[in-house]
TORNUBA-100492 format. One record per residue (C-alpha): x, y, z; residue number from 1. Coordinates in Angstrom, 3 decimals. Each point is the difference from the previous one (the first is absolute). Layout:
<rs>
{r {X Y Z} NUM},
...
</rs>
This chain:
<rs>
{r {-2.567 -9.098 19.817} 1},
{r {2.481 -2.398 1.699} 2},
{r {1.852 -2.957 -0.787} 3},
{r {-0.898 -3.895 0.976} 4},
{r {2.317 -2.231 0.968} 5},
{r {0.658 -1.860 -2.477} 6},
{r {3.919 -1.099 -1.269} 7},
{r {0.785 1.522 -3.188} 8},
{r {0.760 -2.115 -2.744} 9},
{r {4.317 -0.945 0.092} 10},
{r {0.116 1.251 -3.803} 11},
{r {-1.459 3.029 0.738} 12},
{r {2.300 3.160 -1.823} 13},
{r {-0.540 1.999 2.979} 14},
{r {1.134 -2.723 2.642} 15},
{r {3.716 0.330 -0.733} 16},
{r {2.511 -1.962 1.708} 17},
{r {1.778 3.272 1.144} 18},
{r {-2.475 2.322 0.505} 19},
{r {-1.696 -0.048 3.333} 20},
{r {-3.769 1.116 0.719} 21},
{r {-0.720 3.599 -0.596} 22},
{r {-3.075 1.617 1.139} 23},
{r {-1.445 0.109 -3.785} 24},
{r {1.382 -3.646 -0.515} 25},
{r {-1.940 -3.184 1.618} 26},
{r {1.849 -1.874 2.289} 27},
{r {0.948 -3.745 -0.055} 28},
{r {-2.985 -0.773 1.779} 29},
{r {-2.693 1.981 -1.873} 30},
{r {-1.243 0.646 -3.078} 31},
{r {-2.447 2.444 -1.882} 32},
{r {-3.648 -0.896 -0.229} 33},
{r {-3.420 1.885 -0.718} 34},
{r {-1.635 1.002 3.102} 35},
{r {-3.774 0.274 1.787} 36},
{r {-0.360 4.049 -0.678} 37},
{r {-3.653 0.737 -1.594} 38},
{r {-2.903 0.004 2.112} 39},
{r {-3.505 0.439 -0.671} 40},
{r {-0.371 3.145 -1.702} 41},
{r {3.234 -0.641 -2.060} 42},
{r {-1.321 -3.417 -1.114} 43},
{r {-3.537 1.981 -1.317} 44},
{r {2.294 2.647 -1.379} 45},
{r {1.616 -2.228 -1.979} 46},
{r {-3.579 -1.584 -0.807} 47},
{r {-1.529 3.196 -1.292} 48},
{r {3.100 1.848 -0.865} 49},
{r {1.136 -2.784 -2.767} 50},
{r {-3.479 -1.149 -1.170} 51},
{r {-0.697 4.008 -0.471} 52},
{r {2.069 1.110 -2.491} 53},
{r {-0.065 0.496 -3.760} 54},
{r {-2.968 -2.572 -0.927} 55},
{r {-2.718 2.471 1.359} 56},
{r {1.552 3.007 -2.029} 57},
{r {0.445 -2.187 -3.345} 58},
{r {-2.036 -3.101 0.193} 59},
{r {-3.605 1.947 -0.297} 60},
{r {0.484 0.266 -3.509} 61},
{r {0.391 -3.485 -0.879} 62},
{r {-2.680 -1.162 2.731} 63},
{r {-2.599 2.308 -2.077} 64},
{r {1.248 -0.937 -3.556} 65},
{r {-0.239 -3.466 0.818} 66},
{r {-3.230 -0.715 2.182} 67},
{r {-1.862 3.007 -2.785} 68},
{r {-2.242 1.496 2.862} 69},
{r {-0.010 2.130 3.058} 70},
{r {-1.739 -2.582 1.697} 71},
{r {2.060 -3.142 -0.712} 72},
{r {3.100 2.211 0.452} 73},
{r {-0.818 0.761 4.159} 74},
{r {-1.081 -4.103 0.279} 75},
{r {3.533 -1.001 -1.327} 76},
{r {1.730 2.443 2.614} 77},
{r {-2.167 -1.147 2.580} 78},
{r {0.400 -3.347 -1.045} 79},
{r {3.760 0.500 0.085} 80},
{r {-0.133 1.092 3.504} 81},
{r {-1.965 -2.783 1.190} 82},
{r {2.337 -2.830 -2.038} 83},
{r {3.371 1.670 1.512} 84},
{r {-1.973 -0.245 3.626} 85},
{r {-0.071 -4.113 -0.265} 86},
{r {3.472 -0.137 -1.514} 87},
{r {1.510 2.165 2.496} 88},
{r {-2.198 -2.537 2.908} 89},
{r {1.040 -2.707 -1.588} 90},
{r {3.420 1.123 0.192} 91},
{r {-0.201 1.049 3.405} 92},
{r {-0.144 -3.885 0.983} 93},
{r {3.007 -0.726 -2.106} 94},
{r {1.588 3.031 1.898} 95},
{r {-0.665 -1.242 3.632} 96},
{r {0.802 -3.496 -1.252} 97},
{r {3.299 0.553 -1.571} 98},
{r {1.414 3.420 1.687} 99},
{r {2.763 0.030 -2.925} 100},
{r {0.406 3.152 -2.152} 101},
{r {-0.390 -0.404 -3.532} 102},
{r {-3.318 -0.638 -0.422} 103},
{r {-1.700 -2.118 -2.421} 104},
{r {3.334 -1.232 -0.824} 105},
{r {0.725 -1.833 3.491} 106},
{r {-3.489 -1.282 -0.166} 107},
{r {0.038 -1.687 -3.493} 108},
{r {3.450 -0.639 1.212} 109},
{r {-1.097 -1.930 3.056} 110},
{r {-3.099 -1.377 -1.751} 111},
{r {2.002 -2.097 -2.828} 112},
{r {3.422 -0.301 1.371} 113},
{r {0.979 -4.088 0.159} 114},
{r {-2.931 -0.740 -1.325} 115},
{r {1.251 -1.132 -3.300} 116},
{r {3.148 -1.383 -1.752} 117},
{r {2.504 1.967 3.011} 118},
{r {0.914 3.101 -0.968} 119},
{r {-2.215 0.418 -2.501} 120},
{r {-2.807 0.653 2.340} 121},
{r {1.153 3.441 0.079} 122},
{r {-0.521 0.846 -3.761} 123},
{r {-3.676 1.732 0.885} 124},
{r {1.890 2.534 2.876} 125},
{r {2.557 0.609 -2.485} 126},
{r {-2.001 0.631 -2.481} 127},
{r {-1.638 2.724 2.064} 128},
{r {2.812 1.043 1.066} 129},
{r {1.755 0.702 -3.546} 130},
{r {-3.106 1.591 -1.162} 131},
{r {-0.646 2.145 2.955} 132},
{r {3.277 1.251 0.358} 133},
{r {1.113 0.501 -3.449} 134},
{r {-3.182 0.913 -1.601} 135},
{r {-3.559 0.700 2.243} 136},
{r {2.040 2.213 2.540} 137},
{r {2.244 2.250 -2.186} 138},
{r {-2.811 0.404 -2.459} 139},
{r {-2.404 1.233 3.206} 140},
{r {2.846 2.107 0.796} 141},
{r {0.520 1.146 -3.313} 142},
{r {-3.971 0.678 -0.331} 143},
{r {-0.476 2.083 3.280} 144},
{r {3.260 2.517 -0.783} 145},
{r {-0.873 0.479 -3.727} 146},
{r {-3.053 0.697 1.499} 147},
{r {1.637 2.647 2.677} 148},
{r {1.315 1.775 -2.357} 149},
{r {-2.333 0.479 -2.533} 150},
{r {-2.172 1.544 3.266} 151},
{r {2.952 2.013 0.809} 152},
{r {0.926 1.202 -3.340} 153},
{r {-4.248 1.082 -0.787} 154},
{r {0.173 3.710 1.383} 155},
{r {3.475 0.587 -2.163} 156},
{r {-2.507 -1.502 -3.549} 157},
{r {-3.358 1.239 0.996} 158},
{r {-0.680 0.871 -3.841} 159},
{r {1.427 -3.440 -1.229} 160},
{r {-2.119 -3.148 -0.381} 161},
{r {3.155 -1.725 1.746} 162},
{r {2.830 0.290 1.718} 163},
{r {3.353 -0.594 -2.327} 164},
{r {1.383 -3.681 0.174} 165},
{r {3.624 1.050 0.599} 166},
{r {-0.394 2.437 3.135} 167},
{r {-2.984 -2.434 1.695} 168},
{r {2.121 -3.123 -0.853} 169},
{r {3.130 1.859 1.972} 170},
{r {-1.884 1.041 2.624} 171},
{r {-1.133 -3.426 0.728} 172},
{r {3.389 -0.861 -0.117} 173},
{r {1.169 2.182 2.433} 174},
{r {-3.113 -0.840 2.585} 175},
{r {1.268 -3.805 -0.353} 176},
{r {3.635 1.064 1.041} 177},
{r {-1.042 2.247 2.782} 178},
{r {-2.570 -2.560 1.549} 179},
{r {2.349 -2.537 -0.064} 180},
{r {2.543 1.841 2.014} 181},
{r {-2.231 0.875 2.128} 182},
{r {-0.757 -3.931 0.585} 183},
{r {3.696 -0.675 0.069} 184},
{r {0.427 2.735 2.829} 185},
{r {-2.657 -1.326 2.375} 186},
{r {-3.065 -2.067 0.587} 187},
{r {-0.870 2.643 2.444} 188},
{r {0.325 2.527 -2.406} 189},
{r {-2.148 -1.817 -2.987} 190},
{r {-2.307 -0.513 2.676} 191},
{r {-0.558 3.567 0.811} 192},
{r {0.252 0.884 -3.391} 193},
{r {-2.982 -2.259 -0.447} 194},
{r {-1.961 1.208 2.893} 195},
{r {-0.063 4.038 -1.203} 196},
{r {-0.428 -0.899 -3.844} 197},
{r {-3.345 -2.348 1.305} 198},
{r {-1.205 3.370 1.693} 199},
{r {1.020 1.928 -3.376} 200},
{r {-2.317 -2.661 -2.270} 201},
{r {-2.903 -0.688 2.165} 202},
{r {-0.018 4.014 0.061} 203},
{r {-0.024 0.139 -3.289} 204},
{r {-3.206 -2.208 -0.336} 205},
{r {-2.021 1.945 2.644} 206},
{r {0.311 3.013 -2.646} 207},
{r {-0.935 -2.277 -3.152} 208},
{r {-2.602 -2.038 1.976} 209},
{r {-1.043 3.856 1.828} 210},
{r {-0.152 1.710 -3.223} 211},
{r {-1.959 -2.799 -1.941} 212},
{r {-2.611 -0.033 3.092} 213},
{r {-0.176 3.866 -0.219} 214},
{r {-0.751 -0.580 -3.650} 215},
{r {-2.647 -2.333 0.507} 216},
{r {-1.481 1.705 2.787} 217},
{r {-0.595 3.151 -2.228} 218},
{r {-2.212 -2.375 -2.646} 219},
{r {2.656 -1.051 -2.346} 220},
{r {-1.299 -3.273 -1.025} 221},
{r {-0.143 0.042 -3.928} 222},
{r {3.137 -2.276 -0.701} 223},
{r {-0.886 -3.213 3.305} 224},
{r {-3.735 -0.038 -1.398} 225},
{r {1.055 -2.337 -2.842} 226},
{r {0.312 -2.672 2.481} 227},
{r {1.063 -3.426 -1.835} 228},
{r {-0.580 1.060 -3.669} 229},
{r {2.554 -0.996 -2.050} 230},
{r {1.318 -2.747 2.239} 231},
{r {2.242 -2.594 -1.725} 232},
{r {-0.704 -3.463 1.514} 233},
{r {2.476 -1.462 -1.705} 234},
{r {2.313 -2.704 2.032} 235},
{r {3.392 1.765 -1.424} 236},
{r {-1.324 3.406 0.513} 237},
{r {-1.192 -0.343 3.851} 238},
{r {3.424 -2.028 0.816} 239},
{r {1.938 3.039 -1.775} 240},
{r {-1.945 2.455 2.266} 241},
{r {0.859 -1.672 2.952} 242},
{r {3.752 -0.287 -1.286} 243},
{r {-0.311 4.450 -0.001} 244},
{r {-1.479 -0.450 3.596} 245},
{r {2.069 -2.954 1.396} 246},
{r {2.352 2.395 -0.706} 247},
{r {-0.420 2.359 2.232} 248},
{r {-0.670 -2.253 2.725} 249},
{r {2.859 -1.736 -0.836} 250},
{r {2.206 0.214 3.474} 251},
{r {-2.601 -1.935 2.376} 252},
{r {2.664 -2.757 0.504} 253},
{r {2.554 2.458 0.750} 254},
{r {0.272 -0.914 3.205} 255},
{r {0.462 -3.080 0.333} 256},
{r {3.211 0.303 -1.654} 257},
{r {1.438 1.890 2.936} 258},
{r {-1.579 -2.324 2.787} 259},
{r {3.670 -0.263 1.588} 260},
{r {-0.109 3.537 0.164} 261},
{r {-3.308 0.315 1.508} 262},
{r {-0.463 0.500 4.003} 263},
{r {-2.351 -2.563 1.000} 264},
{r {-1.165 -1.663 -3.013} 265},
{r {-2.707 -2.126 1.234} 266},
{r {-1.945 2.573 0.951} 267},
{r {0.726 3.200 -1.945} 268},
{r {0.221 -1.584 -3.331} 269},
{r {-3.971 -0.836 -0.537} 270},
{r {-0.483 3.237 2.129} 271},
{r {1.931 1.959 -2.320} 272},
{r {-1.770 -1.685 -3.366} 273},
{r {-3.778 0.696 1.849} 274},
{r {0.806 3.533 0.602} 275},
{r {2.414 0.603 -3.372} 276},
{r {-2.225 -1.593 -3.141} 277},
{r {-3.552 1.168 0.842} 278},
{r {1.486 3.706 0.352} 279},
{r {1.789 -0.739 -2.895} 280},
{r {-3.551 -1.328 -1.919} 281},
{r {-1.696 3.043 1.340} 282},
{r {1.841 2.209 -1.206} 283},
{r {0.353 -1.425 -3.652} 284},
{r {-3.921 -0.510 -0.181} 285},
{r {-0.355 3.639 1.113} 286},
{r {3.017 1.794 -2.217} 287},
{r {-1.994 -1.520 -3.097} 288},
{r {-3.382 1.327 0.967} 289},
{r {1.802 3.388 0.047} 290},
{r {1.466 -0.555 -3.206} 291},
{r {-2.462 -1.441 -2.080} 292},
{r {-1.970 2.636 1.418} 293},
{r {1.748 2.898 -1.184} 294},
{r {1.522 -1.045 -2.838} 295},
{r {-1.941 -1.276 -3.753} 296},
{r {0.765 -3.607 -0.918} 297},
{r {2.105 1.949 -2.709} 298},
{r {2.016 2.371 2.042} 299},
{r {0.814 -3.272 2.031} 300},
{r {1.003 -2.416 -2.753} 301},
{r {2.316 3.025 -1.927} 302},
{r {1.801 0.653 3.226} 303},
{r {3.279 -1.611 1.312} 304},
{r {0.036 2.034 3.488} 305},
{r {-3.759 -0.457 1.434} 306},
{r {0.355 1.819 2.913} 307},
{r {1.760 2.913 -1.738} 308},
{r {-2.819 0.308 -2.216} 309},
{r {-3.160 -0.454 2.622} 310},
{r {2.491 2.918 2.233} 311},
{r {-0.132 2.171 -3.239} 312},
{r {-3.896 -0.161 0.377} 313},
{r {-0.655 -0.073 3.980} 314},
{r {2.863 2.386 1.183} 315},
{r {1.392 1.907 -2.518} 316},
{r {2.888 1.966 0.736} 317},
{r {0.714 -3.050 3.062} 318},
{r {0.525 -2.722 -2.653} 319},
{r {3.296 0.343 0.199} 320},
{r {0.489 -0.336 3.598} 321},
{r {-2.438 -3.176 -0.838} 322},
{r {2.757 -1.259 -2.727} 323},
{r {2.673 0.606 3.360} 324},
{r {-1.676 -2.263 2.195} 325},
{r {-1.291 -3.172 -2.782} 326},
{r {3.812 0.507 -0.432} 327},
{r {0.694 -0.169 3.790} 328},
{r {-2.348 -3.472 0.012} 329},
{r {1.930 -1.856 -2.768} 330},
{r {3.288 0.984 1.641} 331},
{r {-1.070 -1.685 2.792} 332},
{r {-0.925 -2.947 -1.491} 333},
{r {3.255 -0.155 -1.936} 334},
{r {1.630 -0.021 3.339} 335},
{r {-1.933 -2.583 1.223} 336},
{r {0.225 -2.260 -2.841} 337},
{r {3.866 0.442 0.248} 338},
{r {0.106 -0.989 3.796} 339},
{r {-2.865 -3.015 -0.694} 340},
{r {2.065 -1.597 -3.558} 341},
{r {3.482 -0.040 1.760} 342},
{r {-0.881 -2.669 2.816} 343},
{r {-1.634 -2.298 -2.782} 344},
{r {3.573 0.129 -1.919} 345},
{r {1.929 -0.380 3.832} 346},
{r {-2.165 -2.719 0.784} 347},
{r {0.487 -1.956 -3.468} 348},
{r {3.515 0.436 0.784} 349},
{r {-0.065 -1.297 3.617} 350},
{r {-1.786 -3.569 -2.009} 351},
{r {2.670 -0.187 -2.438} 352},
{r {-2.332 1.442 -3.463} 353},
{r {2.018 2.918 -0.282} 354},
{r {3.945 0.992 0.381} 355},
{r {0.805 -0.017 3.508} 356},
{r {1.410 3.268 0.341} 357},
{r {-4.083 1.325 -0.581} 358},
{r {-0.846 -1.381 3.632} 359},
{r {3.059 2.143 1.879} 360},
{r {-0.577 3.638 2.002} 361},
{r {1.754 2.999 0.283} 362},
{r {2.492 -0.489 3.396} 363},
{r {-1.390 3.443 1.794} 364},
{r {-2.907 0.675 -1.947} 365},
{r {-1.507 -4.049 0.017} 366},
{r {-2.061 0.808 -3.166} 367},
{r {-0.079 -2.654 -2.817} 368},
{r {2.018 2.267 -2.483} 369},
{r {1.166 -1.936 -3.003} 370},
{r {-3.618 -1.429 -0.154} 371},
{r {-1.509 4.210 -0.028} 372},
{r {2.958 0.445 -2.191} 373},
{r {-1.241 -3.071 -2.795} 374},
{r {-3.481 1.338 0.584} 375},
{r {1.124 3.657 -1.105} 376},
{r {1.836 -1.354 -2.814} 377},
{r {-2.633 -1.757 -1.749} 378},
{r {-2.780 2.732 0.866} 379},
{r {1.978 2.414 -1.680} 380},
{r {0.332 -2.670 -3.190} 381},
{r {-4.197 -0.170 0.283} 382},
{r {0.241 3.773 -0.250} 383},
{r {2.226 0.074 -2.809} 384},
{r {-1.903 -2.617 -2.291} 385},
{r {-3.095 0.040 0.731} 386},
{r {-3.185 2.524 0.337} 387},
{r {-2.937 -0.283 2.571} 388},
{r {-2.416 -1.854 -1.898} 389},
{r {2.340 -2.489 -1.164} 390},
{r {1.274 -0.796 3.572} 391},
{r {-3.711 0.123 1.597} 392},
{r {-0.792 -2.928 -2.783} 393},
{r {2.588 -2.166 0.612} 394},
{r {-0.008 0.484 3.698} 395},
{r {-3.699 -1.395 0.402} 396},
{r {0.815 -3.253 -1.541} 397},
{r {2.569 -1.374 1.874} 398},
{r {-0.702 1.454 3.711} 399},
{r {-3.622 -1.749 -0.327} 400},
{r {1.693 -3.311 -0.650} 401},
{r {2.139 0.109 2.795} 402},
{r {-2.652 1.596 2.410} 403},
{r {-2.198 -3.167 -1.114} 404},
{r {2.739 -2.189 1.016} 405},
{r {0.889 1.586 3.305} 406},
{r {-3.451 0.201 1.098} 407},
{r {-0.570 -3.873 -1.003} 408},
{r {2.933 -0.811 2.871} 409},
{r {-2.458 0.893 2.503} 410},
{r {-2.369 -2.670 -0.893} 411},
{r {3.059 -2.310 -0.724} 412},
{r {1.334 0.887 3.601} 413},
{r {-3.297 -0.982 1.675} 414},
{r {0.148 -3.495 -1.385} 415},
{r {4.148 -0.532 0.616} 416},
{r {0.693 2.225 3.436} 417},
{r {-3.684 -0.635 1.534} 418},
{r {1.674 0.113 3.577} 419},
{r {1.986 3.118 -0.524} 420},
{r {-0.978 2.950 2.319} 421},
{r {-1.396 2.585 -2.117} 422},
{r {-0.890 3.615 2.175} 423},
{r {-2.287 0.478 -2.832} 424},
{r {-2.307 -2.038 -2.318} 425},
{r {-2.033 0.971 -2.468} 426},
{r {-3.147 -1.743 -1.419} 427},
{r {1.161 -2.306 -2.711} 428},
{r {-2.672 1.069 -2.433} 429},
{r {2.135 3.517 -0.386} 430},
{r {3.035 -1.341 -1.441} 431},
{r {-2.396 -1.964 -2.226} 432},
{r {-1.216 2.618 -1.735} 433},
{r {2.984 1.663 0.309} 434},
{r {1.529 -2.753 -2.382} 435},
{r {-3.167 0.318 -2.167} 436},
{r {0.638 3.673 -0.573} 437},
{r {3.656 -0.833 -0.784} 438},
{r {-1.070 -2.277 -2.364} 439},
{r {-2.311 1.780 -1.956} 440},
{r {2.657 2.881 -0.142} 441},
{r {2.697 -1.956 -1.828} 442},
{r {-2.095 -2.020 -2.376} 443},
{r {-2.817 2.042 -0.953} 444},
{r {2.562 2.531 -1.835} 445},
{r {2.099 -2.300 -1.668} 446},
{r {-3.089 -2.382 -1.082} 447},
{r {-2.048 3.056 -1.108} 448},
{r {2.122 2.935 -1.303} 449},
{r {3.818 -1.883 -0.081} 450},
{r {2.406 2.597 0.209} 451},
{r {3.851 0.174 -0.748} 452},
{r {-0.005 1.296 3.226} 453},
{r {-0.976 -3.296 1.765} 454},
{r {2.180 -1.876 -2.533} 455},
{r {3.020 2.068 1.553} 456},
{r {-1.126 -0.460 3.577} 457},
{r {-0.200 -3.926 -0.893} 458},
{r {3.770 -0.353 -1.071} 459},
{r {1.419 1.929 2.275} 460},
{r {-1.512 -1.815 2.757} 461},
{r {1.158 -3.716 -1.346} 462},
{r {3.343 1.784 -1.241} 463},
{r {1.012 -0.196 3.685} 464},
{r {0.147 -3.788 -0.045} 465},
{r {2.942 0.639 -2.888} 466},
{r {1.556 1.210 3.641} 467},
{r {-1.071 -1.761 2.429} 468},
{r {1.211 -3.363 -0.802} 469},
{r {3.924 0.653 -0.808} 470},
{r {0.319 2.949 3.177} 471},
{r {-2.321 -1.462 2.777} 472},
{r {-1.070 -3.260 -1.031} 473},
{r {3.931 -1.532 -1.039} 474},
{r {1.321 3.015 1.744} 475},
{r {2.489 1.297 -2.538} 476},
{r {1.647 3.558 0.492} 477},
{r {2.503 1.673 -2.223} 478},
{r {3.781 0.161 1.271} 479},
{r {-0.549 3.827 -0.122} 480},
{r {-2.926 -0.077 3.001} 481},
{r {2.180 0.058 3.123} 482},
{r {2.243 2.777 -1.348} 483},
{r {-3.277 2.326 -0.783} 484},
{r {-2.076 -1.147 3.112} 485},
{r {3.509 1.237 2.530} 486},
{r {0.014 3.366 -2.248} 487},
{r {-3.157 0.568 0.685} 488},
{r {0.633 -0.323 3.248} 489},
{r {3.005 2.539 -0.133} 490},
{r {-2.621 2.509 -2.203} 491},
{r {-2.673 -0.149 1.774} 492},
{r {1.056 -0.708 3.823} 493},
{r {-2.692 -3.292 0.802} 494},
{r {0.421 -3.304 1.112} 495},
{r {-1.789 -3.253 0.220} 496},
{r {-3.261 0.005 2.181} 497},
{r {-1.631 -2.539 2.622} 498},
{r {-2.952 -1.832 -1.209} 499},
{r {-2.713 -0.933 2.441} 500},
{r {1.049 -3.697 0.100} 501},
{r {3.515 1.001 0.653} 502},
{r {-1.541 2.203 2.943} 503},
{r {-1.894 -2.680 1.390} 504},
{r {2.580 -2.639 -0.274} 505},
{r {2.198 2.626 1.735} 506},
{r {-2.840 0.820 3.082} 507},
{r {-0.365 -4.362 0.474} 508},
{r {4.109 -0.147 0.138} 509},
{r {0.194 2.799 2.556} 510},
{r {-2.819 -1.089 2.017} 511},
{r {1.757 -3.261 0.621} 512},
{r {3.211 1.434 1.177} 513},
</rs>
């Protein structure tokens, strides 16, 4: 990666008076930015190696105990494919419109900013951003490395029902810490790291999806021949189901929130999201065919590790080696949920809704560290606090809402920036029913089967106004904040980056010289 040329902040820690430039140390005239480094492949890496993770290794259960039917149980996967497909479209237009990282954050940012009352226009992109960063991300992260280790730890408790809280919870732990230095070291690195682990998990679903087939093909039909008996058409129950599913698709906006980081966005970010989710859908679809193939509705329900237990029945001996690579899939998507949550807390940062210091870069290594490092932090609280099903729950809820919300900017773009360019366009009628969807996901629970779960979600999400107005709205910051944000500095070896407006202001002034 190299540096832009940018000036560095004057209060910068690392732009002493007496020190001159180093080659680790930006000059006067530059500064540290992110930089234009994944192309193609990376970007439907990132696609399929975050959206594949944990869900389709813990998420069948609760899919099948909701929906009450083989049948209804493959629709809602499918289904879940097909609803991540629009989202991902419809944010494909926000991503070629607004070439920002961060996501639905910039957009919702974008969308209400100066609409209303000044400043307080930005309470909706705060709002995401508070709940994203402190809550939706580190309890995704926490999800996918409980889940890691409880595939890990397997072979060591064959003859258990479970794997031990204490040893899975520290593993997970550990898998945190040692993805996030990884991410710290190197967007290169997480990149590659993301690349090899997508081979490792797509792998490991050619042998599940393989084995099931093999299964099939040799007559064993007794447990899909129910069909839809027992189906619960319940409002609640369906929007649950999809909850299990959503998430493991959960990751199909992913993306976007490294467009700055992306080589050619207007082209290779819809190409990436038409090649990355149907795989993705396929491959869900198919996995549960296997499984509900092999395995009684009663063997599927009692077990916590799905795979484990269809591996037990197709391979044998192998399962293990199974166990190894489901492992191999969620550390992957740990990884990529790690690189993916940082930029949403840099970018926050960069707009004033979180401390400052979150939005600077390691000098040599240009990674946003403190923001990995928060992300780490609070993961490892989710871990600590909280089981799977717990985190699953709560996580539905309040990613739906914001997804709604996002999506809605598209339509609310079309009728405010008609004239902006916009490489790609989707039908209107998708985000439509994209809203719908998001709709019928938030309320249906809460109207039909409230849960304490929701009621949590709820206050959380309108505790952030408690924030927003006294630290971004009047601006207030303890005495204390300099003195931490320069140690920081000192700890951790970053500095202030360049934000695209900066960049651009900086390309007019130089072009009139």
């Amino acid at each position: 990666m190299t540096v832009a040329p940018i000036a560095l902040p004057e209060n910068s820690v690392l732009d002493g008076d007496d020190a001159g430039p180093s080659k680790d140390t930006p000059s006067k005239d530059k500064s540290v930015r992110l930089e234009r480094n994944l192309g193609l492949m990376s970007g439907v890496a990132m696609i399929v190696g975050t959206m594949i993770g944990s869900g389709i290794f813990v998420s069948p259960k609760g899919v099948l105990l909701r929906s009450g039917s083989v049948g209804m149980t493959l629709v809602v996967w499918a289904g879940g494919g097909f609803i991540s497909l629009l989202g991902a479209l419809s944010f494909a237009e926000l991503g070629t419109l607004i070439t920002r990282s961060g996501g639905d954050y910039i957009y919702i940012l974008e969308a209400f900013r100066g609409r209303c009352c000044g400043s307080m226009g930005d309470i909706p992109a705060f709002l995401y951003a508070w709940t994203t960063c402190l809550l939706l991300k580190p309890a995704s992260l926490g999800i996918t490395t409980q889940s890691f280790a409880k595939y890990m730890l397997t072979p060591l408790y064959l003859y258990c029902d479970d794997t031990p809280a204490l040893p899975t919870k520290l593993l997970a732990i550990w898998t945190i810490i040692l993805v996030t230095i990884a991410n710290c070291w190197s967007v290169t690195l997480a990149a590659r790291i993301q690349n090899v682990f997508t081979v490792a998990k797509i792998f490991a679903l050619i042998c599940i999806i393989f084995g099931g087939m093999w299964e099939l093909a040799q007559g064993q039909t007794e447990y899909l021949e129910s069909g839809f008996d027992g189906t619960s058409w319940s409002f609640s129950d369906i929007a649950s189901a999809f909850y299990s599913a959503m998430w493991a698709y959960d990751g199909w906006n992913n993306l976007n929130l490294i467009t700055e980081e992306l080589i050619n966005p207007f082209v290779n970010l819809p190409r990436a999201i038409m090649i990355g989710i149907p795989l993705v859908t396929a491959c869900y679809v198919f996995t549960n065919l296997a499984y509900l193939t092999v395995l009684s509705r009663s063997e599927f329900l009692a077990s916590e590790a799905v795979a484990v237990r269809f591996g037990n029945h197709v391979f044998g001996r192998l399962a293990s080696v199974i166990s190894l690579f489901v492992a191999a899939s969620t550390f992957g998507s740990a990884n990529g949920s790690t690189f993916a949550a940082a930029r949403i807390s840099f970018t926050a940062a960069q707009e004033g809704h979180q401390l400052e210091f979150f939005s600077y870069a390691h000098v040599t290594h240009l990674t946003p560290m403190p923001a990995l490092i928060l992300n780490a932090l609070l993961g490892i609280l989710m871990v600590v606090a909280a089981d799977i099903g717990q985190l699953i729950d709560f996580f539905g809820f309040a990613a739906w809402l914001f997804y709604g919300i996002a999506t809605f900017c598209v339509i609310w773009f079309r009728y405010t920036r008609p004239d902006d360019p916009r490489p790609y366009k989707v039908p209107i009628v998708v985000p439509i029913i994209v809203c719908i969807v998001a709709a019928y996901l938030v309320i249906s629970p809460i109207v039909m089967n409230p849960q304490l779960e929701y009621v949590y979600a709820s206050i959380f999400i309108l505790s952030g106004i408690l924030f927003y107005l006294p630290f971004v709205h009047f601006k207030w910051r303890p005495a204390c904040t300099g003195h931490l944000t320069k140690l920081g500095q000192i700890l951790l070896n970053v500095v202030p980056t360049s934000t695209p407006e900066e960049e651009k202001k900086l390309i007019t002034e130089t072009s009139n010289l």
